[in-house]
C-alpha positions as CSV (number, residue, x, y, z in Angstrom):
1,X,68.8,127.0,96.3
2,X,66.3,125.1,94.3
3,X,68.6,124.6,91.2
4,X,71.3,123.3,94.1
5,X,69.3,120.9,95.7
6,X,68.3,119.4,91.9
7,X,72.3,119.2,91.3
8,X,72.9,117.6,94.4
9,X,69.7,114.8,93.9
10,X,71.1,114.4,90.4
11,X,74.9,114.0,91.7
12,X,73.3,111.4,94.9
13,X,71.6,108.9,92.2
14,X,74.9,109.2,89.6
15,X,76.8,108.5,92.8
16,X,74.6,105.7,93.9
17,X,74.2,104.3,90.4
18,X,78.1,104.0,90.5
19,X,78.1,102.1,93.5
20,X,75.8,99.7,92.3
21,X,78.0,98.4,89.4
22,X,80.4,98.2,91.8
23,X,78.6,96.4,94.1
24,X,77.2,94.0,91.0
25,X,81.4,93.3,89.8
26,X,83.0,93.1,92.8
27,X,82.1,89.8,94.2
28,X,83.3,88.4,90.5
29,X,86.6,89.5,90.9
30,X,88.3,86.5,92.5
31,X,86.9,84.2,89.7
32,X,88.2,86.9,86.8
33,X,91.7,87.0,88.6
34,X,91.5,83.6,89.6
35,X,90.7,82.1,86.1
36,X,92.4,84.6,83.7
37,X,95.8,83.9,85.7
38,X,95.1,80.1,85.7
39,X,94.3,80.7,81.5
40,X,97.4,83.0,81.4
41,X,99.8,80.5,82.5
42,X,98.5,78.0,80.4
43,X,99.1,80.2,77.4
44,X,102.7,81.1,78.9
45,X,103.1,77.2,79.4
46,X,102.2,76.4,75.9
47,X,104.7,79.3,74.4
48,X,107.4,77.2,75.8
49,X,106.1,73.8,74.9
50,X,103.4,74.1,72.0
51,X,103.8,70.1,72.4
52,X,101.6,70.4,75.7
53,X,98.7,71.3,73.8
54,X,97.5,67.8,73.3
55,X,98.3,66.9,77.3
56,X,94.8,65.7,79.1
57,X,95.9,68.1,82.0
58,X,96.4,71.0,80.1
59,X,93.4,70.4,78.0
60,X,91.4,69.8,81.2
61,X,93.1,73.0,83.2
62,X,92.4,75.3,80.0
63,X,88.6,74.3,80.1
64,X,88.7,75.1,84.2
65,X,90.3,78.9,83.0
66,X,87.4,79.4,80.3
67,X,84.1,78.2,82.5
68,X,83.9,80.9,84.4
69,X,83.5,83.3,80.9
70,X,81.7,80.4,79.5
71,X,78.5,81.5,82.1
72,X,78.8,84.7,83.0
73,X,75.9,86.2,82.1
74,X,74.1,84.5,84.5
75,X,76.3,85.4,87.6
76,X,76.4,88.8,86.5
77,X,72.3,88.6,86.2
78,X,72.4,87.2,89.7
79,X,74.5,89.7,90.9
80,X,72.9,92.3,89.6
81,X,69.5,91.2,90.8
82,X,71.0,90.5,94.8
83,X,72.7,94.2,94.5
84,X,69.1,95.5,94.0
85,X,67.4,93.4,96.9
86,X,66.1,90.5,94.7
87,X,66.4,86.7,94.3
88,X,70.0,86.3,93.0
89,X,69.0,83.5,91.1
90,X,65.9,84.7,89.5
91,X,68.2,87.0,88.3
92,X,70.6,84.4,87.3
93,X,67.7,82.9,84.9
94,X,66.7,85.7,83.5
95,X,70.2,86.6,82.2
96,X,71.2,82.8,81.3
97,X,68.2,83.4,78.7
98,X,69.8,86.2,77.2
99,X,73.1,83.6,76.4
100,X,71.5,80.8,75.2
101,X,72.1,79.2,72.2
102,X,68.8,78.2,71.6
103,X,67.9,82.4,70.7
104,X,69.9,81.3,67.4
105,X,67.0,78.9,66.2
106,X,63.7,81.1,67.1
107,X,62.9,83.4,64.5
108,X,61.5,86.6,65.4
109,X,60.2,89.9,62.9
110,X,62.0,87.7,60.2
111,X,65.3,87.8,61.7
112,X,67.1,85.0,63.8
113,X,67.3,85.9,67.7
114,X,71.2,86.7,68.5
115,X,72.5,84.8,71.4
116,X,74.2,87.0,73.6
117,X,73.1,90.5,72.0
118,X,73.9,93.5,74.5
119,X,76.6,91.1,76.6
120,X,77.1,92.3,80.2
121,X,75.0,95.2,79.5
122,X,72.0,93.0,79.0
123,X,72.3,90.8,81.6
124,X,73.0,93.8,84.4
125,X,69.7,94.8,83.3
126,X,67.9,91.8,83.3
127,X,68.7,91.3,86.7
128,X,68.1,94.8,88.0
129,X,64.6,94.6,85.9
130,X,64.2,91.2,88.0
131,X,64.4,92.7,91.2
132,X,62.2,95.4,90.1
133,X,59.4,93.4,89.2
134,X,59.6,90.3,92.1
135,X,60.3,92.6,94.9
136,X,56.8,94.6,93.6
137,X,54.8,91.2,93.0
138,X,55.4,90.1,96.3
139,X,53.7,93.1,97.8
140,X,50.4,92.5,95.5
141,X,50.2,88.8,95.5
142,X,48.8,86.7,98.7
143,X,51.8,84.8,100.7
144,X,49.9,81.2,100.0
145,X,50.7,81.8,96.4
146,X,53.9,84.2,96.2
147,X,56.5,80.4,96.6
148,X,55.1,79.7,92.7
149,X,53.3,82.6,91.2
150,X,56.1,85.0,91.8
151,X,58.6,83.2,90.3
152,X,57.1,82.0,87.4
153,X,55.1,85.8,86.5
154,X,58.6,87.5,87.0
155,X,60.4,85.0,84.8
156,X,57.5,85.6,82.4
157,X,58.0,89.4,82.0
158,X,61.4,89.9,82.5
159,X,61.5,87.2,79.5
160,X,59.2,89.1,77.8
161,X,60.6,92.6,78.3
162,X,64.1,90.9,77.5
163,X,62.8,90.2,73.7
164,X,61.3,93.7,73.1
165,X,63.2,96.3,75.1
166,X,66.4,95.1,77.4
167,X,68.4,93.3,75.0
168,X,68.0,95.4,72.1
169,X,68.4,98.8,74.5
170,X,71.5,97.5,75.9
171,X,72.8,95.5,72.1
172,X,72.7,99.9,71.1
173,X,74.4,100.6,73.9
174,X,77.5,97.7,74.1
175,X,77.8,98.2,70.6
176,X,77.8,102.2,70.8
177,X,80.1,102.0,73.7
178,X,82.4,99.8,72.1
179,X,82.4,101.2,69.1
180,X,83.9,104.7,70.4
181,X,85.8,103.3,72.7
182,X,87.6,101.4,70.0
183,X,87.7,104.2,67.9
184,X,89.3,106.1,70.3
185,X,92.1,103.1,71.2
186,X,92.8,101.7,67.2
187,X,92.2,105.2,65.5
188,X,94.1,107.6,67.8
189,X,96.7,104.8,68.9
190,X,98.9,107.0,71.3
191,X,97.3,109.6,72.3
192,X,94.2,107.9,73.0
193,X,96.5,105.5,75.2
194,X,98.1,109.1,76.7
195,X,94.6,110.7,78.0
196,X,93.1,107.4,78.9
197,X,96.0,106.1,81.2
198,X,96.5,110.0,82.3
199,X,92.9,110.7,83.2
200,X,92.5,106.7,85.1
201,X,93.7,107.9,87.9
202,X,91.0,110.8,89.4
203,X,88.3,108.2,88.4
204,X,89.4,105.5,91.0
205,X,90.1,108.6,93.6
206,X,86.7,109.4,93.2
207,X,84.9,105.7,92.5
208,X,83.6,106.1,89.3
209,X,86.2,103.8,87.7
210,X,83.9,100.8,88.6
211,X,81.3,101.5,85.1
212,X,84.6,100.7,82.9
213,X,84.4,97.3,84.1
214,X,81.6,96.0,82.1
215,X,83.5,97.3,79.0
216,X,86.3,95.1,80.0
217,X,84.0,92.3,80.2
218,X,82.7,92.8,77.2
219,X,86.5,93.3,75.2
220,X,87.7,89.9,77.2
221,X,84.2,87.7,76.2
222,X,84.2,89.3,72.4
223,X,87.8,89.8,71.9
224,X,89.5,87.2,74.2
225,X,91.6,89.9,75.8
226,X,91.1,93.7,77.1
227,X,93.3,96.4,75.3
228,X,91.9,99.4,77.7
229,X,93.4,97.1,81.1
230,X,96.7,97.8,80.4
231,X,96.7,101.6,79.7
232,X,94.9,102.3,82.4
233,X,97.0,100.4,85.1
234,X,99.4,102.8,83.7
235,X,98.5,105.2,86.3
236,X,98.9,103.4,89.3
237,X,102.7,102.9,88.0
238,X,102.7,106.5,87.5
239,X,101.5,107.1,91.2
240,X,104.7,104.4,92.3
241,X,107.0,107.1,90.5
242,X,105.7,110.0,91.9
243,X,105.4,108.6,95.7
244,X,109.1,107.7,95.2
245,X,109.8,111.6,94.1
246,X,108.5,112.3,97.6
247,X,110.5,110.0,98.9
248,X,113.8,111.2,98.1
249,X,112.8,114.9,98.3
250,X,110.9,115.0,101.8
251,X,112.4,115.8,104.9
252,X,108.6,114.5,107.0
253,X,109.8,111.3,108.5
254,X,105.8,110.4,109.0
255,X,105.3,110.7,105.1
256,X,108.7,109.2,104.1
257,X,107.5,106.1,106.3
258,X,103.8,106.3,104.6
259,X,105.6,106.0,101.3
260,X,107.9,103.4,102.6
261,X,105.0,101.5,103.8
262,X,102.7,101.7,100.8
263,X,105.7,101.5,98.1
264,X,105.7,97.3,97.6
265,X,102.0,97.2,97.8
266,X,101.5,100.0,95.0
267,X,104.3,98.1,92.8
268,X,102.1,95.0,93.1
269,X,98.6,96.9,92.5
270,X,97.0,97.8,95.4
271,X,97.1,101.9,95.0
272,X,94.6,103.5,97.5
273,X,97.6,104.0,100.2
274,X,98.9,106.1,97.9
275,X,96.5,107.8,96.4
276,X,94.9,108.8,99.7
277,X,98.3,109.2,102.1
278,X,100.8,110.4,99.4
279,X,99.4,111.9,96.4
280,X,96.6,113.2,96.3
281,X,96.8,115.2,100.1
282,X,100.1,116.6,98.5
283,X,98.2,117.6,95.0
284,X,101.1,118.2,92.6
285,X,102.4,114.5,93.1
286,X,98.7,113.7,92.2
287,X,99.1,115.9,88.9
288,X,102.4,114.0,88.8
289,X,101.6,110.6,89.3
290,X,98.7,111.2,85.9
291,X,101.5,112.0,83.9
292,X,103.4,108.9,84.4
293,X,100.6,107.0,83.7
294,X,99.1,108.9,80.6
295,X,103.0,108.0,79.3
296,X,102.6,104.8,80.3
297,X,99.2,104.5,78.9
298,X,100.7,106.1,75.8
299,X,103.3,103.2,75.3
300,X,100.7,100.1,75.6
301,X,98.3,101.4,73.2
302,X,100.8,102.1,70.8
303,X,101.9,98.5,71.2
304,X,98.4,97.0,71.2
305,X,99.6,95.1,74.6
306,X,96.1,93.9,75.9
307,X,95.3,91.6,79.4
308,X,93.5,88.5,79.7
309,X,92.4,89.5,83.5
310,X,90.9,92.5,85.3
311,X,91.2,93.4,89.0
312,X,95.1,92.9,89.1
313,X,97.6,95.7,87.7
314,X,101.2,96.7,88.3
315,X,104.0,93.9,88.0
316,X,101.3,90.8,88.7
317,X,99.6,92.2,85.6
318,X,102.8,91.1,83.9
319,X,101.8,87.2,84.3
320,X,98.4,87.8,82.0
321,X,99.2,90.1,79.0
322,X,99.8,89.0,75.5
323,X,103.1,90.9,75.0
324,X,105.1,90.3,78.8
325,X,108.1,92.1,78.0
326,X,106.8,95.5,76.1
327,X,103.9,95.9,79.2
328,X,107.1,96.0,81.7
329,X,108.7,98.5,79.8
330,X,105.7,100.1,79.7
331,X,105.5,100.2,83.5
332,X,109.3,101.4,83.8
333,X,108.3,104.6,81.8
334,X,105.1,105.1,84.2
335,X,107.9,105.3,86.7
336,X,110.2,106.8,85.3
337,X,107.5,110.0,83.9
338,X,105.7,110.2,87.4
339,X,109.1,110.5,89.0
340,X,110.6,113.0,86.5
341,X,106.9,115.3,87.0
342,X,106.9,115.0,90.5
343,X,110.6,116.6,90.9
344,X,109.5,119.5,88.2
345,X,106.7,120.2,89.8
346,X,107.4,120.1,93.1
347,X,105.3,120.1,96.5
348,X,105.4,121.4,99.9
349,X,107.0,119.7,102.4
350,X,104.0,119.7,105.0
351,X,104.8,119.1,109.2
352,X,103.9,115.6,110.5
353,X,100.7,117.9,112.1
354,X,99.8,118.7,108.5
355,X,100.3,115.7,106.9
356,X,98.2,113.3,109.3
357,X,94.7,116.2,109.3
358,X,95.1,115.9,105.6
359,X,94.8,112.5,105.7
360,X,92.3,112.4,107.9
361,X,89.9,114.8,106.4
362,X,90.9,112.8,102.8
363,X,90.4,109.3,104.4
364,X,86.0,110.7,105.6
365,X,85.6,112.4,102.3
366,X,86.3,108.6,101.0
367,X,83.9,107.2,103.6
């Protein structure tokens, strides 16, 4: 019993550590989708008419794409330090720090400081370690003083704790993550593109898909694009395939009208009807719906097709990739391979009874 209730403590805080990077990246993605579309059409724009480049508007709408990336390291600080009951823009100070420019001219151990050393890594933690430390100096330090003195000491040791611990802990671990995860994209090209697009799909079933999206952050700020976006929205194509398969071959006229429902809305990206009325209830078309997407997955890797955005995928995805046409292919053969394994591997046909207690025992496991 002992051993289980250490499992389950150990599961509760990986479960709640999850939910806090969610919580920390959600609220950002409107500006991600909102600017890396307005950025994507720009680029599309100036495909067509390279001329444009030199147009006041175009110059002006490109800079209104790039601002948001331009500061992000402090929203993420001050999201991070509001999702962990601090003063969001403490936090945003803190992790502005981290970016500046300035790091480049202050020598330290005989080495320059690196501006922007551990990226979104760095800044999640100096916002988190800004919470920490204000929400713990306010209990010690008399109201008349805490408007000024809390501030400033919190500034002062998060600053502090920034040059000797935070950023060069989370420099190891951005450049350890990205690292593999490169390794595992450039050096096993299509296979790498196979398990990652295949195994996408549990992950957002079960919530931990949220952690990969500092990694994207990172690719997009770094690289100017993410190469891991595009395989992995490989799955919820996969899962349109598969719901179809159901379609055709189901005789419930509740599910056929769940699938019918939920159909357009997983083609443009939205895949939690699915997952949780369709797929995942039935179990093989879940099974089925990874295998589309690991093909899919497959395909972008092997043709490096990488996406300026996070937090849309399916056909809107389309609009903010560097290679529009092979990415839709890419998305046909999702389809096409979740349709194909859904029909091989079959399901049972449940009663409308059946089908609507599954859902409802899947739909409180997800609450």
């Amino acid at each position: 019993m002992n051993e289980e209730t250490e499992m389950q403590k150990r599961e509760s805080v990986l479960t709640r550590l999850l939910h806090s990077v969610g919580h920390i990246f959600m609220p950002l993605i409107p500006a991600f989708i909102g600017c890396g579309l307005l950025v994507s059409i720009i680029n599309i724009v100036l495909k067509i008419n390279p001329e444009l480049a030199g147009n006041t508007y175009v110059q002006y709408l490109q800079l209104a794409g790039g601002c948001f990336f331009a500061i992000l390291n402090g929203f993420v600080g001050l999201s991070s330090c509001r999702t962990f009951g601090g003063t969001p823009i403490l936090g945003s100070a803190t992790a502005a720090l981290l970016a500046s420019g300035g790091l480049a001219k202050i020598i330290f151990m005989g080495e320059p400081l690196v501006p922007g050393r551990g990226g979104i890594f760095a800044s999640m933690l100096a916002g988190a370690t800004t919470a920490f430390i204000e929400t713990r100096l306010r209990k010690h330090i008399p109201e008349a003083f805490n408007l000024f003195l809390t501030p400033l000491l919190t500034i002062t040791f998060v600053a502090l704790a920034s040059l000797f611990i935070l950023q060069p802990l989370a420099g190891y671990v951005a450049q350890s993550m990205s690292r593999n995860l490169m390794d595992l994209i450039i050096g096993s090209d299509m296979v790498s593109g196979f398990i990652l697009g295949g195994i996408f799909l549990p992950m957002v079933a079960t919530g931990v898909h949220h952690w990969l999206i500092p990694i994207h952050m990172d690719m997009m700020m770094f690289m100017g694009l993410s190469p891991l976006f595009p395989m992995l929205a490989m799955a919820g194509c996969g899962q349109v395939g598969a719901a179809f398969a159901v379609y055709l071959k189901s005789k419930n006229k509740y599910l056929r009208h769940v699938i019918l429902s939920s159909l357009p809305v997983g083609m443009l990206g939205v895949g939690e009807p699915l997952i949780y009325g369709v797929t995942l209830p039935l179990g093989r078309p879940f099974i089925g719906a990874c295998i589309g997407g690991a093909f899919g997955g497959a395909w972008q890797a092997h043709f490096d097709v990488g996406s300026y955005v996070i937090g849309i995928s399916g056909l809107p995805l389309a609009t903010s990739v560097n290679h529009v046409s092979l990415y839709l292919i890419g998305v046909l053969i999702a389809y096409a391979a979740g349709f194909l394994a859904t029909c091989l591997l079959g399901f049972e046909d449940p009663s409308d009874e059946a089908i609507q207690e599954i859902q409802k025992k899947m739909s409180a496991q997800n609450s």
